[in-house]
C-alpha positions in Angstrom: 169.2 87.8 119.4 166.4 90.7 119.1 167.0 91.2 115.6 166.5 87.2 115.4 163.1 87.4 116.8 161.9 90.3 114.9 162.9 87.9 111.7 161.2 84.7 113.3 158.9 85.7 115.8 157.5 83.4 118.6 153.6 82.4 118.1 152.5 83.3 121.3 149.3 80.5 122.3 146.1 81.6 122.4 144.6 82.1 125.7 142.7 79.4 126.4 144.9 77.1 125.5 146.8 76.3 129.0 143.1 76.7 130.1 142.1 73.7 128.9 145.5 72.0 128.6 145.4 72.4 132.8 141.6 71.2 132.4 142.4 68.0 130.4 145.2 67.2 133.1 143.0 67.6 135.8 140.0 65.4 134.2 142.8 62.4 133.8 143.5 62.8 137.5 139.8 63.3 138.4 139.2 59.9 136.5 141.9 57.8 137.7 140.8 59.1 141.0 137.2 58.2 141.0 137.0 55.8 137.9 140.1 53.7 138.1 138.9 50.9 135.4 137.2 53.5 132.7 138.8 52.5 130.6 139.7 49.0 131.0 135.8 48.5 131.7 135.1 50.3 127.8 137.5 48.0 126.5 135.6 45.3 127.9 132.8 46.4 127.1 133.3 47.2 123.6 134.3 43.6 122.7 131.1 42.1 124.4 129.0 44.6 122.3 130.5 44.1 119.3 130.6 40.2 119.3 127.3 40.5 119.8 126.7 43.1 117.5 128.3 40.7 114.7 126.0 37.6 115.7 122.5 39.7 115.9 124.3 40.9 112.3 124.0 37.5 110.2 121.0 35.9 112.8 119.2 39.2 110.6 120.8 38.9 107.4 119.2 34.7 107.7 122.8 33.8 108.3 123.1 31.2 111.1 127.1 31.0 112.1 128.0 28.5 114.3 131.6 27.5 115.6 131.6 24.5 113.3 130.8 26.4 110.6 133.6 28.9 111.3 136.0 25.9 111.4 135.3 25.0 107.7 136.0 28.3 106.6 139.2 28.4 108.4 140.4 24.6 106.8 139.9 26.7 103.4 141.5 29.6 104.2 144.4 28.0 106.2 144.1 24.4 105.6 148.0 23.9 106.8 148.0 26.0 109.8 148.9 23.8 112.6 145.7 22.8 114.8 145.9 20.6 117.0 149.7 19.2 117.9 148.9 15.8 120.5 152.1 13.6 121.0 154.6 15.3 118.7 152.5 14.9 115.6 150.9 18.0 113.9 147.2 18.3 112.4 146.4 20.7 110.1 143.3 22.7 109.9 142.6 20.6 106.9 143.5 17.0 108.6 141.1 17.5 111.2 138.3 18.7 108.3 139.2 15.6 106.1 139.6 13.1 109.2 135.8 14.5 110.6 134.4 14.3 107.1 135.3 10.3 106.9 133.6 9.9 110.2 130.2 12.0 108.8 130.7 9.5 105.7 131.1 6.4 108.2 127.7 7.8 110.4 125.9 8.5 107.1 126.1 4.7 105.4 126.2 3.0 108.5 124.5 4.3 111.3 121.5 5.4 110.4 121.5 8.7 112.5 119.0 11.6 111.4 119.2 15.3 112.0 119.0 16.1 115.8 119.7 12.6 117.2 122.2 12.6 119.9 124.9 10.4 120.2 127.2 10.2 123.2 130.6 10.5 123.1 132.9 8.4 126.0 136.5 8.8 124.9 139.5 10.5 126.4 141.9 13.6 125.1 143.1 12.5 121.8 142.7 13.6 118.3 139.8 11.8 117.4 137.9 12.9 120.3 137.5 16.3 118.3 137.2 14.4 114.9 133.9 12.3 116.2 132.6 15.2 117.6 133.4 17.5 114.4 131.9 14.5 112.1 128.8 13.8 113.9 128.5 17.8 114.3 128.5 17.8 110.6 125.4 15.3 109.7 123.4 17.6 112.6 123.3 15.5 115.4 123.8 16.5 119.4 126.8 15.6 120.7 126.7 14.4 124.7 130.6 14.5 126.2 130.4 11.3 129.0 132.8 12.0 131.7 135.0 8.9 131.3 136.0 8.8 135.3 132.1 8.0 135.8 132.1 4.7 136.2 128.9 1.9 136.7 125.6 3.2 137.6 127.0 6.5 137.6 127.9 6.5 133.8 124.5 4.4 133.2 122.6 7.5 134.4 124.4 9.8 132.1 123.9 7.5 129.0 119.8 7.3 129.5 119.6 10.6 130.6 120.3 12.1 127.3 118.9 9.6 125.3 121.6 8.6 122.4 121.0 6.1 118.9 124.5 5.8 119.8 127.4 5.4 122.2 130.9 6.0 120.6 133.9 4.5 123.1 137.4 5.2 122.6 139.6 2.3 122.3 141.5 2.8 126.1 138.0 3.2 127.9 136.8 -0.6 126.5 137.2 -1.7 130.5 134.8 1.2 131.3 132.2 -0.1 128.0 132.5 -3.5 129.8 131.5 -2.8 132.9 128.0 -0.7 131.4 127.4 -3.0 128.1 125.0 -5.9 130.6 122.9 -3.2 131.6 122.9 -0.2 128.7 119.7 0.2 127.1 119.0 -2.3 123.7 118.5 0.4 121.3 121.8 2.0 121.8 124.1 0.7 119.2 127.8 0.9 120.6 130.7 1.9 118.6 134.4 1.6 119.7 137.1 3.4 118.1 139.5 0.3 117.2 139.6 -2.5 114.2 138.5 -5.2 116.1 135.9 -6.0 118.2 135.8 -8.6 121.2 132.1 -7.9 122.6 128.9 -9.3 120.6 126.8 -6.7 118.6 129.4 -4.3 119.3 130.8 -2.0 116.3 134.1 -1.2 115.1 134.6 2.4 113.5 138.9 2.7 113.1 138.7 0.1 110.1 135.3 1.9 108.4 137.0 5.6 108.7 140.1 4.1 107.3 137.8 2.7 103.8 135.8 6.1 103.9 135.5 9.6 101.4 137.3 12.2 102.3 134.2 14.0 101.0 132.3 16.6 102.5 128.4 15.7 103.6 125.8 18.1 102.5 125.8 21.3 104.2 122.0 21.3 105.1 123.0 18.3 107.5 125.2 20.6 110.0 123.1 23.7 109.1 121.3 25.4 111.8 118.1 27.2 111.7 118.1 28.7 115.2 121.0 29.9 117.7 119.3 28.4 120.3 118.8 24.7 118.9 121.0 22.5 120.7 124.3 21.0 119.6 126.2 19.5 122.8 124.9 18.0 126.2 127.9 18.5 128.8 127.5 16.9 132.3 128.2 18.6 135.3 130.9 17.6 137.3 128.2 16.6 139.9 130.6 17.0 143.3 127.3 16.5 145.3 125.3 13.8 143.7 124.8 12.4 140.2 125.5 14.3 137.5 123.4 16.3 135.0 123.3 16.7 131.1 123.8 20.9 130.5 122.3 21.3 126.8 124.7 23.6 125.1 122.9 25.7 122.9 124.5 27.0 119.3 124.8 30.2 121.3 126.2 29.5 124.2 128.8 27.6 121.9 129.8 30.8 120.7 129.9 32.8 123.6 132.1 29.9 125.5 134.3 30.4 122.1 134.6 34.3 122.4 136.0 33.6 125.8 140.0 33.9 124.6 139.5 36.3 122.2 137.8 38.3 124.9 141.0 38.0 126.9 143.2 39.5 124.7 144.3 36.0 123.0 145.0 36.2 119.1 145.7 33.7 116.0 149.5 33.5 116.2 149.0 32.1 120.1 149.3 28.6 121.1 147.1 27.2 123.6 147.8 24.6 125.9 144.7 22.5 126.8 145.6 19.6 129.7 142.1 19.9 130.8 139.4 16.9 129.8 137.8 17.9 126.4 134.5 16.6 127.9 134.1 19.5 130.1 133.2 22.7 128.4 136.4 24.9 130.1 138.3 22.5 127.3 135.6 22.4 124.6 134.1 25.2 124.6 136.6 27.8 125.7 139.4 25.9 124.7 138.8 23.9 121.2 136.2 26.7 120.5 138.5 29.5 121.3 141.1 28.3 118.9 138.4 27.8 116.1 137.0 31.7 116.9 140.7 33.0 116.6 142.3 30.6 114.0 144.6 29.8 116.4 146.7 26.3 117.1 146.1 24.5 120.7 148.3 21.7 122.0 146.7 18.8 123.6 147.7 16.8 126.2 146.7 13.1 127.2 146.1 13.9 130.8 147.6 17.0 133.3 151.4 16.3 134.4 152.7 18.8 136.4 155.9 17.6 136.4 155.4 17.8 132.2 153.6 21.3 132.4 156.9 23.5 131.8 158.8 21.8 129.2 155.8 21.1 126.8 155.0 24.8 127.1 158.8 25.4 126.2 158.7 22.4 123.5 155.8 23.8 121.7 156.2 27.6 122.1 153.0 27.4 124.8 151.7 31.2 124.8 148.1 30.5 126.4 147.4 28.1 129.0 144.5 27.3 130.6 143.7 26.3 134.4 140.6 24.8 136.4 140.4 24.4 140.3 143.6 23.1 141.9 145.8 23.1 138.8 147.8 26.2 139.5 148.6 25.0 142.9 150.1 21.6 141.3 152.2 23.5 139.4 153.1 25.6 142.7 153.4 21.9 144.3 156.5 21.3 142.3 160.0 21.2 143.4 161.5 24.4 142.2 163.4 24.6 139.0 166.3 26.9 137.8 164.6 28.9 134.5 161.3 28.4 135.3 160.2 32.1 133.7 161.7 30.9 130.8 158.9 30.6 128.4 156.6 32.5 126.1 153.8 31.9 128.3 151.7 35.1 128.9 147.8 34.7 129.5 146.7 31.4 131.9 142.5 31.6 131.9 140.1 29.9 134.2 138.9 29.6 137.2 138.8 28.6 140.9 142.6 29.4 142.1 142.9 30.8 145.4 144.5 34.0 146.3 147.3 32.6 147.8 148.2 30.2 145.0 147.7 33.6 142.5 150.6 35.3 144.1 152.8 32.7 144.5 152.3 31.3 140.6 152.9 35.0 139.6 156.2 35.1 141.8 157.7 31.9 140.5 156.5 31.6 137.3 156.7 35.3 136.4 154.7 37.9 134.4 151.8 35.6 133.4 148.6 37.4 133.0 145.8 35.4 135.5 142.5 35.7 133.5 140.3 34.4 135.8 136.3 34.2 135.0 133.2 33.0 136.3 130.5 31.0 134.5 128.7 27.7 135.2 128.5 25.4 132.2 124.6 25.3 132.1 124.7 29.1 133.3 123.8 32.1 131.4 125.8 34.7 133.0 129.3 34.8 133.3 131.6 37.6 134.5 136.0 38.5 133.4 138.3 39.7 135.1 139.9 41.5 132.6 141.8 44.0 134.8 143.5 41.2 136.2 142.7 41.9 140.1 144.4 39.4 142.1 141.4 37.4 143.9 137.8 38.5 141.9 136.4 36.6 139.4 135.0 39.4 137.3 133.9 43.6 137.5 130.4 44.6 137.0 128.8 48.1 135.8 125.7 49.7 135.0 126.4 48.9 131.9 126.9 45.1 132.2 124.2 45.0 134.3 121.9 46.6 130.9 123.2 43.4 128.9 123.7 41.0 131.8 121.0 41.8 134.8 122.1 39.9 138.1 121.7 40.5 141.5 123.2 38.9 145.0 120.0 38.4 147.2 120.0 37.0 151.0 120.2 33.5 151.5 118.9 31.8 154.3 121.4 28.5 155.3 119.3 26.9 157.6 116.2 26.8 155.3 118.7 25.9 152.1 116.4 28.9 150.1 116.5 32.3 149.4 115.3 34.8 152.3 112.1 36.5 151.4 110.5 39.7 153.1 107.0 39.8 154.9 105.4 41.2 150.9 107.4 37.6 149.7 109.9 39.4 147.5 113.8 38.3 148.0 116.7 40.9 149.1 119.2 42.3 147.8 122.4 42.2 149.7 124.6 45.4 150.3 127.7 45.8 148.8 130.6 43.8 150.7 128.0 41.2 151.9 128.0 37.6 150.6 124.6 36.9 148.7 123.5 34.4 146.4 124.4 35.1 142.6 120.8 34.9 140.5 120.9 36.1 136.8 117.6 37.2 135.0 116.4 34.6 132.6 114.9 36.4 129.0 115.4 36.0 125.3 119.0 37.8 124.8 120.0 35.6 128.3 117.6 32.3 128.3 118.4 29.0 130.3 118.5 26.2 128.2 118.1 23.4 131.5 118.9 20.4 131.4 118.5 17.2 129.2 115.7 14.1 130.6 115.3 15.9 133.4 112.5 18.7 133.4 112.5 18.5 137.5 115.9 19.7 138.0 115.6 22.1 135.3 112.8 24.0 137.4 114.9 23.5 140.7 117.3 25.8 139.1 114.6 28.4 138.2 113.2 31.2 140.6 110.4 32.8 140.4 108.8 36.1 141.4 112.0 37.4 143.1 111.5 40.9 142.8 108.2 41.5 141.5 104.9 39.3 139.3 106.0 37.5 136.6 109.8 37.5 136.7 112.3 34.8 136.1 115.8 34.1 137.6 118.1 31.3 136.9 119.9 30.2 140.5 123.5 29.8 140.5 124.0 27.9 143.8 127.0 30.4 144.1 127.2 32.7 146.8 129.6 36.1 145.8 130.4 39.4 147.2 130.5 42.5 145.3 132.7 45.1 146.9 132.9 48.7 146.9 134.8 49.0 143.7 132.1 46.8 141.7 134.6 43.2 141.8 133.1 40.3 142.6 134.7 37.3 144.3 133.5 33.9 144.6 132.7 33.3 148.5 131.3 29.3 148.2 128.7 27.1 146.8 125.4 26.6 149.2 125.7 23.4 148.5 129.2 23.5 150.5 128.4 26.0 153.1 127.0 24.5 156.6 125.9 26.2 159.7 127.0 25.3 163.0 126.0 27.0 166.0 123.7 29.6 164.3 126.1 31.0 162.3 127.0 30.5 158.5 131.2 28.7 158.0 131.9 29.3 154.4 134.5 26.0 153.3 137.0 27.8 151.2 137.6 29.8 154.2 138.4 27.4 157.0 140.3 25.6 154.2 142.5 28.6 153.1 143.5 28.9 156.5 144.2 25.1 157.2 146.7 25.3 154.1 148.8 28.0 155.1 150.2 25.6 157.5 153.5 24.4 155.8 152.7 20.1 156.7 149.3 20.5 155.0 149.1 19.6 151.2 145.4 20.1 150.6 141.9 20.9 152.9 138.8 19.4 151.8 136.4 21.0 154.1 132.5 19.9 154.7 130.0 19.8 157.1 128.7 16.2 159.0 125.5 15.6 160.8 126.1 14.9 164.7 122.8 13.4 166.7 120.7 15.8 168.2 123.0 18.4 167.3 121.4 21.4 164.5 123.2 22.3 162.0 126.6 20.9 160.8 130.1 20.6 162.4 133.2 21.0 160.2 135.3 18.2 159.5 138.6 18.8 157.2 139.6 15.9 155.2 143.7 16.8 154.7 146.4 15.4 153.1 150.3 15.7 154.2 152.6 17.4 152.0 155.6 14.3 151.3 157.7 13.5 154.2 155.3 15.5 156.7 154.1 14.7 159.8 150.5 15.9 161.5 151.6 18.4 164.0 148.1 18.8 166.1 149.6 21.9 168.6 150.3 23.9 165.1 146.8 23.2 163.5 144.9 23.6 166.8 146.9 27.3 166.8 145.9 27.8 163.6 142.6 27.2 163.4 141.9 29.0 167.1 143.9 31.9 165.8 142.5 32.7 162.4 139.0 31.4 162.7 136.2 32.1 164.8 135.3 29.2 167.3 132.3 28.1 164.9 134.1 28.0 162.1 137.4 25.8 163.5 137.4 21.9 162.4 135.7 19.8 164.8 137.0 17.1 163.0 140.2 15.7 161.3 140.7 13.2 159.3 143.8 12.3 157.1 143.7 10.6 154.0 146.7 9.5 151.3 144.9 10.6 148.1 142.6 13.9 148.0 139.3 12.4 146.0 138.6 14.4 142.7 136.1 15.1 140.4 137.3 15.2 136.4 137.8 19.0 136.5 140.2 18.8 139.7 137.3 19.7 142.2 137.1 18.3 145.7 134.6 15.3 145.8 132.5 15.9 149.2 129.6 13.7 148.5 131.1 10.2 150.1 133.3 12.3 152.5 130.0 14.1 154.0 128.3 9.8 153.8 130.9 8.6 155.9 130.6 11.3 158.7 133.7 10.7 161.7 132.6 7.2 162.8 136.4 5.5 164.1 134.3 2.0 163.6 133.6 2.3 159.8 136.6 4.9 158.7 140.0 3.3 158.8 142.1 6.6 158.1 143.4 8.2 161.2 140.5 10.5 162.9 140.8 13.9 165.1 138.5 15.2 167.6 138.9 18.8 168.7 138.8 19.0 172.3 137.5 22.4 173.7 138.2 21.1 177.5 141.9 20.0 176.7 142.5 22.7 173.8 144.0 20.6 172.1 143.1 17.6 168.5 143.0 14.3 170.3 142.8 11.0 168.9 138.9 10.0 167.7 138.7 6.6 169.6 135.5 4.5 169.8 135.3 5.4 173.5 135.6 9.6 172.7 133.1 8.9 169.4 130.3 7.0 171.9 130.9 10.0 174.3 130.3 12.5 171.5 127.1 10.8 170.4 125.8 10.5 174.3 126.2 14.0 175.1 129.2 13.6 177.7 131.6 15.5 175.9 129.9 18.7 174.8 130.9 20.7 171.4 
C-alpha cells in the first residue's frame, strides 16, 4: 500500500479550502435562517425586471408591442397550434386571426367606426366573443366588456357611460337587448350576432362575416402610438352600487398578460378559463396570458362544478384559474374516487379562504395555489409566488423601489383615512390591518375611470405623506406581517363598526362556515334607529338536507368571536345572490335591513338576555326599534 502511494500520491487540499467550504455551509444556514425567500423573492423579482426591461426596450427602439400585436405574430408562427378549444371543437391560432379579420372587414364597410371609437361588447363566453373583440381591436377601436347579468337600468348606465358608436349583442343575450333597446341612446347603432333580425333598425353581423375577406386591415388601424392609450373599458363588478367603466390601458393589458407567465405557466400548458371573459381575471390574465406564452386555453360556456374535473381530464387541463368562491364549489362537491387524477398543476387567482386552501390541496392534491392581488382599475398588484397558504402576495425593499405602497390607519367611523395633528396620514405597524394605497407616477399611473371624472378623483389621495404627492386608494384594508406577506383583511366598503369597535366580514363569516349545516355566510352591517354604528347580520344558506341548529351557531359565534363582532342578526335564504365574478352581492341585502314585515325569508334575533337566536317576530322587531330589548 506505501509503495502505492509513493506511485500515486494523494493531493493534499490547500488550506483554506475547508475554511471556506465550512464558510459557504454556514452562509446557506445563515440565509435560510434569516432570509427564508432569498431566493424565491430574486426569482420573482427577476422576471418583473426583465418584462419590464423588454417593454422600456422597444417603447425606445419606437416599437409599440401590444398583446394583439403579439397574437398576429403567433397566428404566423403557429397558425395550427390549438387556441381556443369551446364545445369539442378546436381553433387554431390562425382561425381565430382569419375569423377577427372578417369582422375588422365587416366594421370597416359597414359601420363606419374610426380610430379610437368605442364599441361595447354584450355577449357571453363563446368563440366569437374573442373574435369581435380581436376584429374591432384590429381597426383601433376601444373595446367596453358589458357584464351580461346587468340587466335594465343597470346595463343602461354601463352603455352611456362609456359612450359607444356601437353595441354588439350576442345572439342568446337578445332577451337582455330587448329589455334596453326603448330606452338606449339613438346614436348607438345595435348589432346582434345572428342572420336574422326581429327588432327595427337593428343589424345583423353572422350573415355579413360569413360574405367577408379573410383579409388582413391595414396595420396603422390597430397600431398604437403610446402604451398608455386605451384599448378596453372593463366594469367593475360594482357589489355596492352601480358599476364603473376601468379604462384598460395598452399597458396594463400587458402586465395583466404577464400574469401566468409570471407564475411559472409556459406554451405547452393548457388553461382552463370558466370564468366570464368580460371581467379582466379571464381577459386579461387569462386570454392574454395564453397570447403572451403561445399557449392553448379551453373555454367554457359558464362554471359547472360538477363539469370542472372531467373537462380538465378531457382536455389535458394543466392551468386553471379561480375567482372568489369557485374553489369552495369544487370543495362543495360530493367526493369522487380519482379525483387527483389529472395533469392539473398551477390554479391562479384570487379571493379563496384559508380553510377552502387546505382542503382543495388535500382532496384535489399537489396543485400549486397562485394566489394574487390586483384590482382591475388598480395599479399595484402583489404574487404569491412562494405559495404561502393564506397571503396574497410578499413585498421587499426591492418591490417597494418598483411598486411604492404603504398600509396607512383608517378611521371606520369617519369612512377616511386617519390623519395626524400636521394632516399627514399613518402608516400602520407591521401585523396591523391598514388601508392599502399605492403611489400614483409615470412608471405606475391610474388610468380612472370612463364618463366619470368624479369617481375617478374619489379614488385619488392627496398629500398623504408630504406636498404634492399622489396615491391611488384601494378600498382594501391588508396586513403585512413580520415576514413581509400580506393578507387581504376586508374591503371598507364591507367593514362596519358596532359598539366602537371595527368587525371585519370575512371574519365573522369564516367562523359561521366552519359549522358543518352552514353552506355559505354573507356578512354586512344594517342601520338600527338611534343605534351608531352598524350591527351584523349574516345572510346564510343551508348545506342540502340541513337544518338551522340555533344552540350550535349561538356557541359558535359566542366562542370564536368577540361579543361585537357575533351576528345580531340571521337571516336564511335558498340562493346566495352573486355578482358575475362569484362575489357576495350586499347592496340589496344591507337595503332590506331585518324588518319581519317586508322580508319573507325566516329572520333571527340574537338574544343577549336568553343566550340564545330567537325567532325575529313583528312583536321582538317593534321592541328592538323602541328600545325595550337592549343590544
Amino acid at each position: 500500500m506505501s509503495g502505492w502511494d509513493e506511485l500515486y500520491p494523494i493531493p493534499m487540499l490547500p488550506s483554506w479550502v475547508p475554511g471556506a467550504a465550512a464558510g459557504v455551509v454556514s452562509l446557506h444556514l445563515l440565509q435560510k435562517l434569516l432570509f427564508p425567500y432569498f431566493w424565491a423573492d430574486l426569482r420573482y423579482l427577476l422576471k418583473v425586471f426583465v418584462y419590464g426591461l423588454t417593454v422600456e426596450v422597444y417603447r425606445l427602439q419606437g416599437r409599440i408591442v401590444t398583446v394583439l400585436d403579439k397574437f398576429v405574430k403567433l397566428a404566423e408562427k403557429q397558425p395550427h397550434k390549438p387556441f381556443l378549444i369551446y364545445e369539442g371543437k378546436v381553433h387554431t391560432y390562425q382561425d381565430v386571426d382569419r375569423r377577427s379579420n372578417r369582422i375588422a372587414q365587416v366594421f370597416l364597410h359597414h359601420g363606419a367606426l374610426k380610430k379610437g371609437d368605442t364599441v361595447a361588447l354584450l355577449m357571453g363566453n363563446e368563440p366569437d366573443f374573442i373574435h369581435v373583440w380581436f376584429g374591432l381591436a384590429k381597426l383601433g377601436c376601444v373595446v367596453a366588456f358589458l357584464n351580461f347579468n346587468v340587466r335594465s337600468r343597470s346595463l343602461l348606465h354601463c352603455v352611456s357611460s362609456c359612450e359607444p358608436k356601437i353595441l354588439v349583442v350576442g345572439a342568446d343575450l337578445l332577451g337582455t337587448l330587448e329589455e334596453i333597446l326603448p330606452n338606449l341612446q339613438k346614436d348607438v347603432s345595435v348589432w346582434i350576432m345572428t342572420k336574422d333580425s326581429a327588432f327595427p333598425s337593428v343589424h345583423t353581423l353572422l350573415d355579413k362575416i360569413e360574405a367577408a375577406s379573410e383579409d388582413p386591415v391595414p396595420v396603422n388601424r390597430r397600431s398604437a402610438s403610446n402604451l398608455k392609450s386605451t384599448v378596453l373599458y372593463i366594469f367593475t363588478s360594482g357589489t355596492t352600487g352601480l358599476p364603473k367603466a376601468a379604462v384598460i390601458s395598452h399597458m396594463q393589458a400587458l402586465k395583466g398578460a404577464a400574469g401566468l407567465w409570471a407564475f411559472g405557466a409556459t406554451a405547452e400548458d393548457v388553461i382552463y378559463i370558466t370564468l366570464p371573459l368580460y371581467h379582466s381575471a379571464a381577459s386579461l390574465l387569462g386570454i392574454g396570458g395564453c397570447i403572451e406564452l403561445g399557449a392553448t386555453c379551453v373555454l367554457k360556456k359558464k362554471f359547472s362544478a360538477s363539469q370542472f374535473w372531467s373537462d380538465c381530464k378531457k382536455y389535458n387541463v394543466t392551468v386553471i384559474q379561480y375567482i372568489g368562491e369557485l374553489c369552495r364549489y369544487l370543495c362543495s362537491q360530493p367526493v369522487k374516487e380519482g379525483e387527483k387524477n389529472h395533469k392539473v398543476r398551477l390554479a391562479i387567482g384570487n379571493g379563496v379562504r384559508i380553510d377552502v386552501w387546505r382542503e382543495f390541496l388535500d382532496r384535489f392534491g399537489a396543485v400549486k395555489i397562485c394566489e394574487f392581488y390586483g384590482a382591475t382599475e388598480g395599479n399595484i398588484c402583489f404574487m404569491n409566488h412562494t405559495g404561502k397558504i393564506g397571503s396574497v402576495g410578499r413585498t421587499n425593499f426591492f418591490y417597494k423601489l418598483f411598486f411604492p405602497f404603504d398600509l396607512i390607519k383608517y378611521d371606520f367611523q369617519k369612512d377616511e383615512p386617519i390623519r395626524n395633528k400636521h394632516g399627514w396620514c399613518e402608516k400602520v405597524k407591521k401585523g396591523e390591518a391598514g388601508l392599502l394605497i399605492s403611489k400614483v407616477n409615470a412608471k405606475n399611473p391610474f388610468f380612472g375611470y370612463a364618463g366619470n371624472k368624479r369617481h375617478t378623483e374619489k379614488k385619488l389621495l392627496c398629500e398623504v405623506f408630504k406636498k404634492g404627492d399622489l396615491y391611488f386608494n384601494t378600498g382594501d384594508l391588508m396586513v403585512q406581517d413580520h415576514e413581509n406577506f400580506l393578507y387581504f383583511w376586508d374591503r371598507i366598503g364591507d367593514t362596519f363598526r358596532w359598539k366602537g369597535e371595527n368587525v371585519a366580514t370575512t371574519e365573522v363569516s369564516d367562523v359561521i362556515v366552519m359549522l358543518d349545516f352552514i353552506q355559505e355566510a354573507n356578512v354586512y352591517g344594517v342601520s338600527v334607529p338611534d343605534r351608531e354604528g352598524k350591527a351584523g347580520m349574516a345572510s346564510l344558506i343551508l348545506k342540502k338536507n340541513a337544518s338551522l341548529d340555533l344552540e350550535q351557531m349561538y356557541k359558535q359565534v359566542v366562542t370564536y368571536l368577540p361579543s361585537y363582532a357575533c351576528p345580531l342578526f340571521l337571516r336564511v335564504q335558498e340562493k346566495m345572490e352573486m355578482t358575475g365574478t362569484f362575489k357576495q352581492q350586499k347592496f340589496r341585502l344591507v337595503d332590506e335591513g331585518f324588518n319581519p314585515s317586508t322580508i319573507t325569508d325566516p329572520l333571527y334575533f340574537l338574544d343577549n338576555s336568553k343566550k340564545a337566536y330567537v325567532l325575529l317576530t313583528k312583536e321582538v322587531h317593534e321592541m328592538i326599534l323602541s328600545g325595550k330589548i337592549k343590544l
